[in-house]
N, C-alpha and C positions, 0 to 999 in steps of 0.2 A: 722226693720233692723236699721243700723247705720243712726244706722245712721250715693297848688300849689303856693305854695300860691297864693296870689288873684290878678286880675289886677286893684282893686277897685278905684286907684289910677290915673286910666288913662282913656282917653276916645277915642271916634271914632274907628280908627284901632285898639286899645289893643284891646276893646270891645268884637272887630269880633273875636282875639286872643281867646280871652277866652273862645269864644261859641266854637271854635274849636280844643283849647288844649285836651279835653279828649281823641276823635275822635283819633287826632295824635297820642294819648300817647298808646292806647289799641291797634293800626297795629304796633308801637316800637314793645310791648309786645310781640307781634303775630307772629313775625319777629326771623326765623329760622335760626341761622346762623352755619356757615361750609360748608364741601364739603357732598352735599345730596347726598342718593341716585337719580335715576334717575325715579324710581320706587315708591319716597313716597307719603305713604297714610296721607292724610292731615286729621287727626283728632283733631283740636286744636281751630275751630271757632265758632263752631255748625251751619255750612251751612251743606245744604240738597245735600247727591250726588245725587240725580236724577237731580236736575238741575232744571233748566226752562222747564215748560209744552211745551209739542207740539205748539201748539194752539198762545204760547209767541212767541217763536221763529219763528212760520213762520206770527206774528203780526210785529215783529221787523224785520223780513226778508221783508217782504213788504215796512217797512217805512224807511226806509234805504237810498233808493235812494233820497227821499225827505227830510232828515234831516238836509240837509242846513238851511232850515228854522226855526223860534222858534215853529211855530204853536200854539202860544198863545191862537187863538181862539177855543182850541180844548178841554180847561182846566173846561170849563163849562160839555161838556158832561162826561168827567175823574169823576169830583165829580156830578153829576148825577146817574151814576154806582156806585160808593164807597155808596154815602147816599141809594139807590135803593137794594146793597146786606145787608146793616144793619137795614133795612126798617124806613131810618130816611130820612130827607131832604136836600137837599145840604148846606143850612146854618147851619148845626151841622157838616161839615164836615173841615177840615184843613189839606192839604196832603204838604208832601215833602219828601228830601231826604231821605229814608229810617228815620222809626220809630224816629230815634236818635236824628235826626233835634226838631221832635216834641215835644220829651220830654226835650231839653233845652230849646225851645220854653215857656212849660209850667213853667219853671224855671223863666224864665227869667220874667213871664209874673204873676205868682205869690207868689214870695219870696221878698221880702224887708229886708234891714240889718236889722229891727227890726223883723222881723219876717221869720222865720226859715221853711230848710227845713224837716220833720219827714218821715225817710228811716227805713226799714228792713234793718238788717244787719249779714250776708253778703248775699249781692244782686250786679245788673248789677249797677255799677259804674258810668254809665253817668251820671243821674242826680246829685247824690250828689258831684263828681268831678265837674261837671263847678257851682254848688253852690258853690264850698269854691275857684275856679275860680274867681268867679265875686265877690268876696269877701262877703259872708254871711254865715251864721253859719248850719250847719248839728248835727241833735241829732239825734241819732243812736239808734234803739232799736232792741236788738237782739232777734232773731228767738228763737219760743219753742222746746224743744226738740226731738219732732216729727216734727221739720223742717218748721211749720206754723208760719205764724207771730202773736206773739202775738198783735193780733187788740186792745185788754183792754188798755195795755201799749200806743201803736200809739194815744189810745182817749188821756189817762191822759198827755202822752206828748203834743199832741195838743193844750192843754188847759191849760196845766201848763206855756208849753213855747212861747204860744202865736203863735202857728207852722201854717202858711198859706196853706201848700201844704205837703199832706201827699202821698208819693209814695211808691207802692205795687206791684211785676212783680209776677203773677200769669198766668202758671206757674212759680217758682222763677230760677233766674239763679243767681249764680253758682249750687246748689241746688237740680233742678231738682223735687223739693216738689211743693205740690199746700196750697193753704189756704182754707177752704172749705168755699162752696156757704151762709153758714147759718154764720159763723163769718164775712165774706163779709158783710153781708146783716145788721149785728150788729153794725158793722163799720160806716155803711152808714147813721145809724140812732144816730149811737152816738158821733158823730165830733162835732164839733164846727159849729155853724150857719156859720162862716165865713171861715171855713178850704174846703179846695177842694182835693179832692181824685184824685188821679195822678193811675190808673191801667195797667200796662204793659201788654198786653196779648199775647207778640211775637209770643209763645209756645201753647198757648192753642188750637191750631187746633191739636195737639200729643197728649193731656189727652185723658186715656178711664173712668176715675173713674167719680163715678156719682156726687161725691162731688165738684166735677172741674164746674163750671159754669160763664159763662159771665157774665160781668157787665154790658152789654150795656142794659139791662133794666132801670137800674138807668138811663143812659142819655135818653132813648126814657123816663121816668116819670120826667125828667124834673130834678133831683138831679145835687147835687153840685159834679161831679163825672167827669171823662175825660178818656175816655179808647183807649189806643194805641194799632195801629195792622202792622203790617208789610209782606210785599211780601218777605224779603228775606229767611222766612225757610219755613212752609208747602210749599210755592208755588216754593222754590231754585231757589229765584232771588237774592241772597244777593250783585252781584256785579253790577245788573239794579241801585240799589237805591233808592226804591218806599217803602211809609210807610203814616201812617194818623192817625190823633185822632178825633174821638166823642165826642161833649158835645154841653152843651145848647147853643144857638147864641152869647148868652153876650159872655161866655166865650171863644169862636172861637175868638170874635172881640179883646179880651185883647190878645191872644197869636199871632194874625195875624203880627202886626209888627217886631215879634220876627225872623220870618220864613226868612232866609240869600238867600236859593236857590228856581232857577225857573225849575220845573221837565223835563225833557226832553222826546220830544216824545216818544219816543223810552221806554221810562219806562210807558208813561200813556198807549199806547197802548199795549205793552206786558201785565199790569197790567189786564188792561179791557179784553180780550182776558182770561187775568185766572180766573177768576171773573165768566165769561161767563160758562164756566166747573166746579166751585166749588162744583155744587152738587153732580158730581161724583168724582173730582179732590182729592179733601180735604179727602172721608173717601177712597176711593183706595192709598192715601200717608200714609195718620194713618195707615193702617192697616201693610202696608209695613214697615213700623218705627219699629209697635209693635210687629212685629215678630223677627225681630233683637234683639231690646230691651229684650224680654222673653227668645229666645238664650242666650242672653248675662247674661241676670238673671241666671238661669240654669246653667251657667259655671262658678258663681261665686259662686251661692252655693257648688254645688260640691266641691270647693275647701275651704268652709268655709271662704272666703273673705267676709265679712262688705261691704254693700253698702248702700247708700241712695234709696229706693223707687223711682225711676225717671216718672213722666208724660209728658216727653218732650223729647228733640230729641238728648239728653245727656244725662249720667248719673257722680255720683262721686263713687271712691272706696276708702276705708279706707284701705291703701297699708300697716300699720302697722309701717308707720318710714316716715321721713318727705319726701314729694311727689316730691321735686326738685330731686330728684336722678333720678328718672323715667321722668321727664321734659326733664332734659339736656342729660340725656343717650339715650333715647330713637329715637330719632330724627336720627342719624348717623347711625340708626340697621332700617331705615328704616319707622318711625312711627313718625309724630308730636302729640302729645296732649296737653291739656289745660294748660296756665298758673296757676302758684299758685293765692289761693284766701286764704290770712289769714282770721281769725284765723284759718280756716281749714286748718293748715297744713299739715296732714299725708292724704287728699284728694285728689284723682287724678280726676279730669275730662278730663274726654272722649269724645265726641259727636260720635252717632251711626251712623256709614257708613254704607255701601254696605256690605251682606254677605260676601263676599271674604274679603273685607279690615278689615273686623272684625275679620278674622280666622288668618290675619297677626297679627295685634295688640294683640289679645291675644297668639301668639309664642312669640312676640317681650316682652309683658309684660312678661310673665312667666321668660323668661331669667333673665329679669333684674328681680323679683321678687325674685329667686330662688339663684341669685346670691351670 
């Protein structure tokens, strides 16, 4: 199928600015305005609507009463569970605010002006946005046209341009493509002695293709590799704020200073608690996703609509004309969906709701498609 400038200038408080201009800029983006319906279906984030597991909720209905406190002592057993569900050890683990935290973390921790950061393009924005934040350079190398990144280019850019920190969201967003496990694996072997693989795996508890594979094997063998995971979509905590990265101890201890926020009870215990259920948790949510998603397949073939192959909890459609029309239209007939991501312009991203909220968005789409 189809398929800030910088604060580099300032220190202290810019600093923090900087690590937090993306974060602000992508709820602007997200940010619906007029008189809504009362009734909208919010498909524009790719948060999970089931929400928060049982098991979260009544973790955080519990801790609730006692959350006056920091419960700083409690942050040892949090990452005891994180390294115990990746079968690593807590000094491979680094948690905070939601994934996001981590991967400016990793930014910040290895990019230098002389030395660049190497992104897929187009991809999730945070990294490369607080890299030209903190003032240093991003080389962009665009996706093949089967939507994978091309890993050859990501080497020779590494090496040509001297690139420290190569980042890779598999599954990709905006996208919804995977990069498969055997070019992963090519990647890992063909960097630069000193380049460090940056892997985003938000989405990958959604893949069903066999080609979709973790990278946390590279960190349990000890590689120069960092793999981000996040509570806010298999698990539908995106407004808890829980997320963590993987990798060898050196490299926890260079991104640890990076890290701005202290996690709040209330996120390590709901966390832990879904942690605890993942073994049924995780494939009873895939499999719920992927029945939407195959509906949603199905109704766009039928009508010959181009989409991207999606492995993740969103997909994009090739609407045939540039995708702001269905952006700003859609919203007031009841439906939010995704912002634009150039160069895809005639792309609309979707993220896949609830059956019902799906059978609204494709009435609402159709209208404005037909229009």
């Amino acid at each position: 199928m189809i398929t800030r400038r910088g604060f580099a200038a300032r220190i202290g408080a810019a600093m923090a600015v900087g690590r937090m201009l993306p974060e602000m800029a992508y709820a602007q983006r997200a940010m619906i305005h007029g008189n809504l319906p009362k009734d909208m279906v919010w498909l524009n984030a790719n948060e999970n609507p089931l929400g928060p597991p049982k098991p979260s909720l009544a973790a955080m209905a519990e801790v609730l009463p006692s959350s006056g406190r920091y419960h700083y002592q409690q942050t040892g057993e949090f990452y005891a569970a994180l390294a115990h569900s990746e079968h690593l050890q807590a000094e491979n683990i680094l948690a905070g605010s939601g994934s996001s935290e981590m991967l400016h973390a990793a930014v910040h921790a290895f990019t230098a002006p002389d030395r660049p950061l190497i992104a897929i393009y187009p991809t999730y924005e945070g990294p490369p946005e607080v890299t030209r934040a903190i003032g240093r350079q991003v080389i962009q190398v665009p996706l093949l046209p089967n939507y994978a990144a091309d890993v050859h280019k990501l080497a020779e850019a590494a090496r040509g341009q001297r690139g420290s920190l190569v980042y890779l969201c598999n599954p990709n967003n905006p996208t919804a493509s995977i990069t498969p496990k055997s070019e992963i694996a090519w990647l890992v072997e063909n960097l630069p002695s000193e380049a460090i693989l940056l892997i985003d795996e938000a989405y990958i508890h959604f893949g069903e293709s066999p080609e979709l594979e973790s990278a946390m094997s590279y960190v349990r063998q000890g590689k120069n590799v960092v793999v981000a995971r996040t509570f806010s979509k298999i698990y539908g905590m995106a407004g808890v704020r829980a997320g963590f990265v993987c990798a060898r101890p050196d490299l926890i201890k260079r991104m640890e200073p990076y890290r701005t926020n202290v996690l709040s009870v209330i996120a390590m215990r709901a966390s832990m608690a879904a942690l605890a259920e993942s073994g049924t948790l995780v494939p009873e949510r895939r499999a719920v996703n992927a029945g939407v998603r195959r509906e949603m397949n199905g109704w766009l073939r039928e009508r010959r609509l181009p989409f991207i192959e999606s492995q993740a909890n969103f997909m994009m459609i090739d609407v045939g004309r540039n995708a702001r029309e269905f952006i700003t239209k859609m919203p007031s007939m009841g439906v939010a969906v995704g912002r634009p991501f150039p160069p895809l312009d005639n792309m609309l991203r979707v993220t896949l709701g609830t059956e019902q909220e799906m059978q609204k968005f494709r009435e609402v789409f159709w209208r404005v498609y037909k229009a």
